[in-house]
C-alpha positions as protocol buffer text, in pm:
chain_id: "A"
residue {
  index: 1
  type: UNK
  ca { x: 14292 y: -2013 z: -9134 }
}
residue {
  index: 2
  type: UNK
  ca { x: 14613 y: -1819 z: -9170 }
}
residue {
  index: 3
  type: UNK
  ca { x: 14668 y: -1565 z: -8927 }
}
residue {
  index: 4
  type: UNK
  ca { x: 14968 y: -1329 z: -9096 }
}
residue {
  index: 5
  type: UNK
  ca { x: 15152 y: -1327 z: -9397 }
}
residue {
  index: 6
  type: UNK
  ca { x: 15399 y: -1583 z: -9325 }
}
residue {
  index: 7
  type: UNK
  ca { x: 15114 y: -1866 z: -9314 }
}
residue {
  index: 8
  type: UNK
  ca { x: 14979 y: -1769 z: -9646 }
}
residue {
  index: 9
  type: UNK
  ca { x: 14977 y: -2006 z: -9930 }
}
residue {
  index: 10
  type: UNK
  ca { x: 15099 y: -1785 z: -10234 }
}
residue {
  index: 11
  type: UNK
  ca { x: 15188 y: -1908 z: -10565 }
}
residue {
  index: 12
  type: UNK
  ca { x: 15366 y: -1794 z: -10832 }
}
residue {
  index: 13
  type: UNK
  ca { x: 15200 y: -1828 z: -11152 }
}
residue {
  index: 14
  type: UNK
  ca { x: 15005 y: -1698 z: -11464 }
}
residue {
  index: 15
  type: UNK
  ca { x: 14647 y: -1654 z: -11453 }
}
residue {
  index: 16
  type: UNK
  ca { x: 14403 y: -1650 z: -11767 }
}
residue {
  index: 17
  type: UNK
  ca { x: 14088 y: -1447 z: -11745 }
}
residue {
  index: 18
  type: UNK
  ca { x: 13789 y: -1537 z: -12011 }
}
residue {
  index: 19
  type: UNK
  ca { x: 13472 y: -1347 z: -12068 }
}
residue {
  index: 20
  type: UNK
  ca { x: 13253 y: -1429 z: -12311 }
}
residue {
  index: 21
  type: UNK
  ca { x: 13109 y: -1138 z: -12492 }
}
residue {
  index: 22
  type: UNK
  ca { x: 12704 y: -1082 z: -12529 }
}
residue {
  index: 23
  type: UNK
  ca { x: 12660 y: -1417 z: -12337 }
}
residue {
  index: 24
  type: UNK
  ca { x: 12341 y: -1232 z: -12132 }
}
residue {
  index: 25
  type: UNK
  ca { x: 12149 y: -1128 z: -12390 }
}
residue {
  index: 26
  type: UNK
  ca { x: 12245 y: -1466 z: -12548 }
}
residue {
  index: 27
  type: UNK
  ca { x: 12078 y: -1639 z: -12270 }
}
residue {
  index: 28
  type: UNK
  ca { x: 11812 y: -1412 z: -12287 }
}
residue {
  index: 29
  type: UNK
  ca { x: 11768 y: -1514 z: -12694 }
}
residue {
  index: 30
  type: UNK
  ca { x: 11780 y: -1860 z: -12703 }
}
residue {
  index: 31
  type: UNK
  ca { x: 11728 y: -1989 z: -12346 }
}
residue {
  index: 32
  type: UNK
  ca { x: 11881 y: -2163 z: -12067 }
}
residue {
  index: 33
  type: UNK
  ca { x: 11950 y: -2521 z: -12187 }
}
residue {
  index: 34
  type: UNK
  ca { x: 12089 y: -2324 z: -12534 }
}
residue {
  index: 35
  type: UNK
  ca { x: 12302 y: -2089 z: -12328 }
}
residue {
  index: 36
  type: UNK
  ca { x: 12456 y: -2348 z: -12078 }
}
residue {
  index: 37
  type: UNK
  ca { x: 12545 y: -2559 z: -12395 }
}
residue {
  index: 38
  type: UNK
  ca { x: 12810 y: -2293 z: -12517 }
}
residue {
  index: 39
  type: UNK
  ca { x: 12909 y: -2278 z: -12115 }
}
residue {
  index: 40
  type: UNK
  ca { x: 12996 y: -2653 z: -12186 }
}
residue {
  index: 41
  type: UNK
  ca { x: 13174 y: -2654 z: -12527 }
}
residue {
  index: 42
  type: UNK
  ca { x: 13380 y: -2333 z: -12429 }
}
residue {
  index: 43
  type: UNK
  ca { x: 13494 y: -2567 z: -12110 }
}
residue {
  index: 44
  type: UNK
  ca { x: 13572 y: -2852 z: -12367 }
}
residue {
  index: 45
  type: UNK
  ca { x: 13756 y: -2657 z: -12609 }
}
residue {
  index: 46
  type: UNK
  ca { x: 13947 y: -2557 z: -12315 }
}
residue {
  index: 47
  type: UNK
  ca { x: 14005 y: -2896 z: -12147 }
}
residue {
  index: 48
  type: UNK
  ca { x: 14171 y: -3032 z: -12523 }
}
residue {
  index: 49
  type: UNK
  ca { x: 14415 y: -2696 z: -12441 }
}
residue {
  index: 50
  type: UNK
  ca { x: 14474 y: -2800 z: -12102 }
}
residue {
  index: 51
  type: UNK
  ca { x: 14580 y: -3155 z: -12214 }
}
residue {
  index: 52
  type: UNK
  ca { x: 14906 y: -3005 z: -12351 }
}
residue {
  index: 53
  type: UNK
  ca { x: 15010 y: -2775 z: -12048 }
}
residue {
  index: 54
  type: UNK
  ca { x: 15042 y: -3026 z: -11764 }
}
residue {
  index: 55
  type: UNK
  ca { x: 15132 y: -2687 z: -11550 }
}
residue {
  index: 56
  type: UNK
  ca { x: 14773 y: -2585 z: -11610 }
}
residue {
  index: 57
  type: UNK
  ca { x: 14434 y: -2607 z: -11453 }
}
residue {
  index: 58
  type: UNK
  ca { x: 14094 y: -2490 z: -11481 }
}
residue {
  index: 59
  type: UNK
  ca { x: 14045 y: -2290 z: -11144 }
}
residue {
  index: 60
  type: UNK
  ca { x: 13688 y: -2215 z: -11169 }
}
residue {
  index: 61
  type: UNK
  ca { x: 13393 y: -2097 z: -11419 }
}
residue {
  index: 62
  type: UNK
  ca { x: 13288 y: -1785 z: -11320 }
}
residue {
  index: 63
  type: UNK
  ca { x: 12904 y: -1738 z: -11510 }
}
residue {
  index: 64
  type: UNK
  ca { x: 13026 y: -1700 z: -11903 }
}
residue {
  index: 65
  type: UNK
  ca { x: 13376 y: -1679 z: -11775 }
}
residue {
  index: 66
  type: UNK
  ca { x: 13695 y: -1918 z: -11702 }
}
residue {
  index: 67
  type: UNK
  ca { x: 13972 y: -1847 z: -11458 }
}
residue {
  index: 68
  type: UNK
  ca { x: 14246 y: -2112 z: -11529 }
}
residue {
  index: 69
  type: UNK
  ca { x: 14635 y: -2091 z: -11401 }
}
residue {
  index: 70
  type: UNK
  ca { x: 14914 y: -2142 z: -11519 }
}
residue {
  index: 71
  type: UNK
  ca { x: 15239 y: -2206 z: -11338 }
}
residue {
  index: 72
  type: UNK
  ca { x: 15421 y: -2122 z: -11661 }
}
residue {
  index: 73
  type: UNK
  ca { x: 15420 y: -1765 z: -11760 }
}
residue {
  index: 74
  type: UNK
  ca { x: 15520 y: -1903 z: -12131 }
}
residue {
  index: 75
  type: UNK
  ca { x: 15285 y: -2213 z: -12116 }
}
residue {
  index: 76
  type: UNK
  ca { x: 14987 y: -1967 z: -11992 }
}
residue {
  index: 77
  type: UNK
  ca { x: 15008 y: -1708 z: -12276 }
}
residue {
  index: 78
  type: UNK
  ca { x: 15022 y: -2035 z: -12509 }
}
residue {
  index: 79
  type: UNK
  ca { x: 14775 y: -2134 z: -12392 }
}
residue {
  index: 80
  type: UNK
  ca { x: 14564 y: -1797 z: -12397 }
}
residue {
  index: 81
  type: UNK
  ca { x: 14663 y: -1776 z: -12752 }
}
residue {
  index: 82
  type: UNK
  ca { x: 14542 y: -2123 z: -12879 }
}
residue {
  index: 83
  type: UNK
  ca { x: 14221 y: -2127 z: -12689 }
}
residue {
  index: 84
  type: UNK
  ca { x: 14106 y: -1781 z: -12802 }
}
residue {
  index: 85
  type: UNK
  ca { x: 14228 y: -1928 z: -13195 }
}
residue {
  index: 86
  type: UNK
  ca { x: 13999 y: -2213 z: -13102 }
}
residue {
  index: 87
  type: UNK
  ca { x: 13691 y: -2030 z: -13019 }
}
residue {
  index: 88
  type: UNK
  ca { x: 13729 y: -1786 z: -13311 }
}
residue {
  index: 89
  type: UNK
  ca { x: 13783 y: -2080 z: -13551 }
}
residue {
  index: 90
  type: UNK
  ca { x: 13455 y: -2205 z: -13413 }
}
residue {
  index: 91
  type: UNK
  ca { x: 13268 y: -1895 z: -13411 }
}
residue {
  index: 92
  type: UNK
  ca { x: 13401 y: -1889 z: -13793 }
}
residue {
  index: 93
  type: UNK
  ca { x: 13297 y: -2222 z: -13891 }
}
residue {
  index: 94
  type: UNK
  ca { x: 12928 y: -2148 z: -13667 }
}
residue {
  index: 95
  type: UNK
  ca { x: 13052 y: -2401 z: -13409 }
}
residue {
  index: 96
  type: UNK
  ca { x: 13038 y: -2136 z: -13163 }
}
residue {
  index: 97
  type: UNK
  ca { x: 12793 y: -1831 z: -13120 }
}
residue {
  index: 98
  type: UNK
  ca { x: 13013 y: -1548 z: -12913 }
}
residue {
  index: 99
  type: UNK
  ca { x: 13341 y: -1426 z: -12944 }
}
residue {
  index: 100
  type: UNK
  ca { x: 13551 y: -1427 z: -12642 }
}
residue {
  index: 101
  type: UNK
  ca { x: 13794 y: -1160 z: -12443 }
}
residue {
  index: 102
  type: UNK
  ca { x: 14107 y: -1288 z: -12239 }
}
residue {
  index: 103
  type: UNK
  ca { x: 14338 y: -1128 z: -12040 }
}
residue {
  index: 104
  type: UNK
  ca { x: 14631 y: -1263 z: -11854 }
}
residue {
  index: 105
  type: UNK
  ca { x: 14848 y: -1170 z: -11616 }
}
residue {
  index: 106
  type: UNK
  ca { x: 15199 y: -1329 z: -11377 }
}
residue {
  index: 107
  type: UNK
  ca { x: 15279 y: -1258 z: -11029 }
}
residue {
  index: 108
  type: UNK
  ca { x: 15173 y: -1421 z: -10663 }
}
residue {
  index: 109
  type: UNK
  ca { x: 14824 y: -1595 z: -10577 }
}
residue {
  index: 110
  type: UNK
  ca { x: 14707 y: -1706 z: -10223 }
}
residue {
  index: 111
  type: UNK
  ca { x: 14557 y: -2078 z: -10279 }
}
residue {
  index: 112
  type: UNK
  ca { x: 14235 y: -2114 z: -10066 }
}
residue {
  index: 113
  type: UNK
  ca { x: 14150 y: -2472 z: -10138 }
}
residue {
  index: 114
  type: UNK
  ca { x: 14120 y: -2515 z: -10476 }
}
residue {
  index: 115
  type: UNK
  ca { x: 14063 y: -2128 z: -10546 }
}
residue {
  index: 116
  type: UNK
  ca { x: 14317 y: -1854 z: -10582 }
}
residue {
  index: 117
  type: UNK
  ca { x: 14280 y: -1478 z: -10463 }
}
residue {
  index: 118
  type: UNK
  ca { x: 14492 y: -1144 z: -10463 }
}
residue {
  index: 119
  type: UNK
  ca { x: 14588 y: -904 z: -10608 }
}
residue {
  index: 120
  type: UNK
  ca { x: 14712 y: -1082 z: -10932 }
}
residue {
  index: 121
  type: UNK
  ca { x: 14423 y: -1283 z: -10953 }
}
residue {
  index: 122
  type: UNK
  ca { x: 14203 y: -918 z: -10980 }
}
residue {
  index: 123
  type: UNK
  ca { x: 14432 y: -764 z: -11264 }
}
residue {
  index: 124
  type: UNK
  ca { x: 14420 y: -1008 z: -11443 }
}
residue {
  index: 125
  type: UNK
  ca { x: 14024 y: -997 z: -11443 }
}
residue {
  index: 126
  type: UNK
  ca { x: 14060 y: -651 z: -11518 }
}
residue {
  index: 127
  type: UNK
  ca { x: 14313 y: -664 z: -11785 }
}
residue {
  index: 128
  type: UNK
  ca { x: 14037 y: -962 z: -11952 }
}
residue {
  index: 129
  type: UNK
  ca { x: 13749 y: -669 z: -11872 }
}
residue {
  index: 130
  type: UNK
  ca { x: 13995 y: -434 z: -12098 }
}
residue {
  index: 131
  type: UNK
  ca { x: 13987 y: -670 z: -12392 }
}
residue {
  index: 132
  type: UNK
  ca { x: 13769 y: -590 z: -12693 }
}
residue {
  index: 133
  type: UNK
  ca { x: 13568 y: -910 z: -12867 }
}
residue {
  index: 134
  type: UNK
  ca { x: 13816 y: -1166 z: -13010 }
}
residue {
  index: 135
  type: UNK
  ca { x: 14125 y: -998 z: -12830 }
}
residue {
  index: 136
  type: UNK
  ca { x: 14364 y: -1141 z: -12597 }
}
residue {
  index: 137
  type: UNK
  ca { x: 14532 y: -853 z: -12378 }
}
residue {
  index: 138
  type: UNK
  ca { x: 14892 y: -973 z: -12181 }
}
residue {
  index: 139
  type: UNK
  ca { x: 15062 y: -774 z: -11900 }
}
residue {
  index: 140
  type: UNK
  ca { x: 15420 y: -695 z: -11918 }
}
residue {
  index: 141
  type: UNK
  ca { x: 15439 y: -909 z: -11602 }
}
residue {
  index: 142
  type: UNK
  ca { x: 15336 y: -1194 z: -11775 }
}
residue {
  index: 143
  type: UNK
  ca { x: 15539 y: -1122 z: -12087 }
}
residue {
  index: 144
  type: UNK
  ca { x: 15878 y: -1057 z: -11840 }
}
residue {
  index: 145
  type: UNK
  ca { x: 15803 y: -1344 z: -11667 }
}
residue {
  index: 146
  type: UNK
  ca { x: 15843 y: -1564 z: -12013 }
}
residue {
  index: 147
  type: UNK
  ca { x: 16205 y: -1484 z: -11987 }
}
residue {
  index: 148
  type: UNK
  ca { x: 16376 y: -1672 z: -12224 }
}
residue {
  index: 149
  type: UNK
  ca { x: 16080 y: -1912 z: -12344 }
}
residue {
  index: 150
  type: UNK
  ca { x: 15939 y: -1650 z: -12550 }
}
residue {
  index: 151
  type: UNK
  ca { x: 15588 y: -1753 z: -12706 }
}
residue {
  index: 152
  type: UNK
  ca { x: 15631 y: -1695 z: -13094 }
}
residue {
  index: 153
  type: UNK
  ca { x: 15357 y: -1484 z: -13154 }
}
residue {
  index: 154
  type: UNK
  ca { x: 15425 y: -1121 z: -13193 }
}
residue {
  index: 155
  type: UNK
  ca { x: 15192 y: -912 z: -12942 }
}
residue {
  index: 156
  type: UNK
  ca { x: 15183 y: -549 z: -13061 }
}
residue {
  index: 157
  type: UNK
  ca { x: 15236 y: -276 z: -12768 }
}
residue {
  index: 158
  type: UNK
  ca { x: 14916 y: -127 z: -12613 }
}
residue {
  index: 159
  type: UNK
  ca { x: 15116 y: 97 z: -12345 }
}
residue {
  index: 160
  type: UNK
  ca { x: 14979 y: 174 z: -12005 }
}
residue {
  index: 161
  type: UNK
  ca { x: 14641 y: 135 z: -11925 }
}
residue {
  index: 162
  type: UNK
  ca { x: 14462 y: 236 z: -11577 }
}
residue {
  index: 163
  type: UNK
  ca { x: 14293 y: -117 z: -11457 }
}
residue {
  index: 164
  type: UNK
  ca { x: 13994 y: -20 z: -11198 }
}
residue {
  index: 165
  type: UNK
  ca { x: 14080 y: -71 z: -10833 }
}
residue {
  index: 166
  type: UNK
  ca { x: 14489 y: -49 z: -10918 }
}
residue {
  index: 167
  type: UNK
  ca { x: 14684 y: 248 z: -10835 }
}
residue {
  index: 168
  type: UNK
  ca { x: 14961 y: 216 z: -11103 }
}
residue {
  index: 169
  type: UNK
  ca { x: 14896 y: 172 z: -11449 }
}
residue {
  index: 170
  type: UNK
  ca { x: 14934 y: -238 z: -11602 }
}
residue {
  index: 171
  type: UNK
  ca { x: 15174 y: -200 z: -11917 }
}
residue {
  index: 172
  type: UNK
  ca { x: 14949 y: -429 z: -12155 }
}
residue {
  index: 173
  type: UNK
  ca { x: 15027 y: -636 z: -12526 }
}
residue {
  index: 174
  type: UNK
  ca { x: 14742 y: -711 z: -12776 }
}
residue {
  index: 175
  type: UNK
  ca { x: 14717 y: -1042 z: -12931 }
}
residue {
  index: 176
  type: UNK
  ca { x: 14392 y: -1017 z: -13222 }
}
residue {
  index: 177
  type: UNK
  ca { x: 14383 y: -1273 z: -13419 }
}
């Protein structure tokens, strides 16, 4: 166990939030072995993403959601982009019940084991919580931290918003597609 701040393990990196919208009373609807299907096909759509971003890994399912990092900003927003186009091209073609929120947000992360924790890990579950059904929202952090590898999607401007549990407002982007 680390004792100060010197022993921590922090990394730099991107994390993606995902919450699947409506996924309780979804449960509630069709059942368990229904509900824990989508669970799986939402993690499959997400592992065919996650075979084109070496960088990034599937952290942990958290009930209907996914926490995955990224240690490219660029490759992490990508990556947000194309899964969320995934699931809404599924949900349009009735491959896939719910839509889906995302958030994601850049800055340091304290590795404990396979897990990550901090600050940055809570935004950016709070900038996901922010998102409405089928929206991706991105933190200026995470856009800044694209530098020059730009994704080439336009996100339009949100402005600040107040993220619960954070003193200063997180300047957040909207990607709907």
């Amino acid at each position: 166990m680390p004792t100060s701040e010197a022993e921590l393990d922090v990394r730099v990196g991107t994390i993606m939030f995902t919450d699947l919208v409506g996924f309780t009373e979804y449960n509630d609807s069709v059942g368990d072995a229904a509900a824990l299907a989508v669970l799986d096909r939402q993690v499959s759509i997400l592992g065919a993403l996650l075979d084109g971003h070496a960088d990034g890994r599937l952290v942990k399912e958290i009930g209907d959601g996914l926490m995955v990092w990224f240690a490219e900003a660029a490759n992490g927003v990508v990556c947000a982009i194309a899964f969320l186009a995934a699931i809404n091209e599924a949900r349009r073609v009735s491959a896939f019940p719910l839509a889906m929120r995302v958030g994601v947000h850049h800055g340091e992360a304290i590795a404990r084991g396979d897990d990550l924790v901090g600050r940055t890990v809570n935004i950016a579950s709070r900038v996901a919580d922010l998102a409405g059904p089928g929206e991706l929202l991105v933190s200026e952090d995470a856009l800044r931290a694209c530098a020059d590898r730009q994704p080439e999607v336009r996100l339009q401007p949100v402005g600040p918003a107040s993220v619960r549990g954070v003193e200063e407002p997180i300047w957040l982007h909207r990607f709907a597609s």
